[in-house]
C-alpha positions in Angstrom: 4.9 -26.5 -3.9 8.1 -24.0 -4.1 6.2 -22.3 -7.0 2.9 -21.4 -4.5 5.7 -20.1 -1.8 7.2 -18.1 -4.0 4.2 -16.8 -5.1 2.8 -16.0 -1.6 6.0 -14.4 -0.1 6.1 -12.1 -3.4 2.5 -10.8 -2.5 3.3 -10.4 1.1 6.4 -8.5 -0.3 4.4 -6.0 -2.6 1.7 -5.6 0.2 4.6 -4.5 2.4 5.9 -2.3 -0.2 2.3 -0.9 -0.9 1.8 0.3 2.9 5.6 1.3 3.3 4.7 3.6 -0.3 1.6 4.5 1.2 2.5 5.5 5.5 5.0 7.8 3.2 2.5 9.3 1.9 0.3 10.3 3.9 3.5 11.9 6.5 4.0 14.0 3.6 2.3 17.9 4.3 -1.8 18.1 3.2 -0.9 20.8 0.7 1.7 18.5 -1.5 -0.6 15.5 -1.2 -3.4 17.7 -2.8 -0.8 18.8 -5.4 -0.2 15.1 -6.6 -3.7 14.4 -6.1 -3.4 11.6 -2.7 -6.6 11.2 -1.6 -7.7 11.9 1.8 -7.3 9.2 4.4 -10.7 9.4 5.3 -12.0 8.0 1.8 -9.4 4.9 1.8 -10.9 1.7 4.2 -8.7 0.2 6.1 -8.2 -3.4 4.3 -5.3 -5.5 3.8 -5.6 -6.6 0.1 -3.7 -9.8 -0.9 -4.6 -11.9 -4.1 -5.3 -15.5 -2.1 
């Protein structure tokens, strides 16, 4: 049981790493995201992707 805890609060902490990562992101200017290659906003659907 401790093992599927684990397991759960270690995706909920990437997925909260993922969208802290990516909210940085996008704050940064349009002409440095193009640089590094950060899609637009408008190609990326909004979806909360967990693996359970």
């Amino acid at each position: 049981m401790f093992k599927s805890l684990n397991r759960i609060r270690a995706a909920f902490a990437r997925a909260s790493k993922r969208r802290r990562t990516t909210r940085e992101l996008n704050r940064l200017p349009q002409e440095i995201q193009k640089d590094i290659g950060w899609p637009e906003r408008s190609n990326q659907p909004d979806e909360i992707r967990l693996p359970f």
